[in-house]
VORO-669128 format. One record per residue (C-alpha): residue in three letters; x, y, z. Coordinates in steps of 0.02 Angstrom, whole numbers, plus 50000, padded with zeros to 5 digits. Layout:
BEGIN
AlaXYZ
...
//
This chain:
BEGIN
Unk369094959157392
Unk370424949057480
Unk369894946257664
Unk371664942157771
Unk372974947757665
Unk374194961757669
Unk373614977757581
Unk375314980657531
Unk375524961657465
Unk373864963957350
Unk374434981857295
Unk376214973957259
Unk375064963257143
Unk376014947957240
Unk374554935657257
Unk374294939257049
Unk376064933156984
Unk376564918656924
Unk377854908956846
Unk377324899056671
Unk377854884356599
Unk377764877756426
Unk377374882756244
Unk375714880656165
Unk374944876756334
Unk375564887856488
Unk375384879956665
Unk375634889456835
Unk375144893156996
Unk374914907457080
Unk375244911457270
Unk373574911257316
Unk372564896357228
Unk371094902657125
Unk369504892157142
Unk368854897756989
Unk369054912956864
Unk368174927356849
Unk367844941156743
Unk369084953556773
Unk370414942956866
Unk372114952156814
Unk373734943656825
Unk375584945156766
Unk376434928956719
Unk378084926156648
Unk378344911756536
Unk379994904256513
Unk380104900356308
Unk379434910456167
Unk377624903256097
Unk377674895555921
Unk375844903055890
Unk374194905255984
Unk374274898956189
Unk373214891656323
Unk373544894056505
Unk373134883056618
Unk373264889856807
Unk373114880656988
Unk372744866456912
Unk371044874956824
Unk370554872856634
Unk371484879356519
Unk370874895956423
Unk371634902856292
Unk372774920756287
Unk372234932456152
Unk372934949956083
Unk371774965356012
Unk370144958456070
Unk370084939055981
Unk371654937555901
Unk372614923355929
Unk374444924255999
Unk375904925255846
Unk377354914255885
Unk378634923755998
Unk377404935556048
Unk377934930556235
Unk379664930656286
Unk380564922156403
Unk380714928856546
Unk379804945756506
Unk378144948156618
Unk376384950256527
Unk374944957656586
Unk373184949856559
Unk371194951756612
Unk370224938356610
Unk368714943356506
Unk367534927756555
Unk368134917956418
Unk370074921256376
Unk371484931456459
Unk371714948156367
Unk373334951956347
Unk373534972056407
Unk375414971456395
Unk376154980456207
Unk376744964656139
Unk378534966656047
Unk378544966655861
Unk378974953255775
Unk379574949355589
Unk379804933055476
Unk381034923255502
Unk382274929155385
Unk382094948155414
Unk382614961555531
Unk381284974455617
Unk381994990455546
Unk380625001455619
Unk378915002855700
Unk378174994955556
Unk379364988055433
Unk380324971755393
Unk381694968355280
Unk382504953255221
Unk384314946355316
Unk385154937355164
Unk384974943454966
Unk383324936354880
Unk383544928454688
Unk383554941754558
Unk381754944954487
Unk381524952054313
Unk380094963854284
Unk379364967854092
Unk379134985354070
Unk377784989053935
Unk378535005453902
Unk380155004553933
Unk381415019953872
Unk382735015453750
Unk384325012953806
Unk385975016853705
Unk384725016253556
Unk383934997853599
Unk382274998153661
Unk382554990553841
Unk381104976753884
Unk381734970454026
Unk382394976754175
Unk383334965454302
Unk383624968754492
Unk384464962354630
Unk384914964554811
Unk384364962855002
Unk382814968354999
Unk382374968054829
Unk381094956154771
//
């Protein structure tokens, strides 16, 4: 509990916000300094570049502890947009991230649904040996070549 502060201020979630900085190692500060962290501390922050891979934060000048997804796994690059806010607990250890993350893909693909990738640009042909292969136009066909986006 927050003795002197507007109810409406903590239910606006105002004195748990802040802005982030950086990539692998986030640093804010939010409105009202935190002497230390404690289990169950929930903020928002909003960085301002994607992550190339797992993240620290680093708030009010406190250590820095990491940010985790689905219980201990580590952040996947551009899990955190810019700009976009993300919700985390502080489990006593690292901030759990309670915001659904966007999906991301390879580079080189394109999300095409909830759980599936495909490629952006046409990989090299492969060439797969069918054992039993049907004859074709009276020649026994042993190889079968394909190509295209997709494909591989």
């Amino acid at each position: 509990m927050i003795i002197g502060v507007a109810v409406s201020a903590e239910r606006a979630r105002y004195l748990t916000f802040a802005l982030v900085s950086g990539t692998t190692v986030l640093v804010g500060e939010l409105p009202l300094p935190l002497p230390i962290l404690v289990s169950g501390q929930r903020i928002t922050f909003v960085p301002d570049s994607a992550n190339p891979g797992p993240v620290t934060i680093a708030l009010d000048g406190l250590p820095a502890v990491p940010v985790v997804k689905y219980v201990n796994e580590p952040l996947d690059s551009a899990d955190l947009r810019p700009g976009i806010p993300v919700d985390a607990i502080f489990d006593g250890a690292a901030f759990q991230v309670i915001t659904q993350l966007p999906r991301t893909c390879p580079v080189g693909t394109l999300l095409v649904s909830r759980n599936a990738c495909i490629e952006t640009t046409p990989s090299a042909p492969s060439t797969s040996t069918w054992p039993h292969s049907p004859a074709v136009n009276g020649t026994a066909a042993s190889a079968v070549s394909r190509s295209g986006p997709g494909l591989v």
